[in-house]
N, C-alpha and C positions, 0 to 999 in steps of 0.2 A: 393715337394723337400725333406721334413721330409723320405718320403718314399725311394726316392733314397737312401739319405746319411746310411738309414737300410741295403738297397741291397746291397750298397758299401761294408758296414761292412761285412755281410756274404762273397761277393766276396773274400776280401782283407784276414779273418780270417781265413773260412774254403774252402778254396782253394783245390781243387781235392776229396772234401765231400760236393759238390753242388746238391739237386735236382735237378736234368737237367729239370724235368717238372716244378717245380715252379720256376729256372730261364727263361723258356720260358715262363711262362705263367705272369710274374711279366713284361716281360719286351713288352711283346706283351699288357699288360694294360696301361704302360706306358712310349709308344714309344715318343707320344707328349713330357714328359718332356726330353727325351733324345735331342730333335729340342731345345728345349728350352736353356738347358743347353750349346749345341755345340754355339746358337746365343750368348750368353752373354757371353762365352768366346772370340768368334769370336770379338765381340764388344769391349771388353778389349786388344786383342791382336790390332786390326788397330789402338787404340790408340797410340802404340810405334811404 
């Protein structure tokens, strides 16, 4: 998750100054956490 919240940052910060090969290659190592993260949102939204 530490890792995400890094790619968040680059995403959100330098926005249209992205390696395209390191945001494919970060997010191709870590597709799992992306399941992850959508479940436990999902989990918190069917509570309301």
């Amino acid at each position: 998750m530490k890792n995400m919240k890094g790619f968040r940052n680059i995403v959100v910060y330098r926005y249209g100054k992205i390696d395209d090969e390191f945001a494919y290659t970060f997010m191709k190592e870590n597709i799992n956490n992306f399941d992850n993260i959508l479940r436990c949102v999902e989990g918190i939204m069917d509570k309301y």
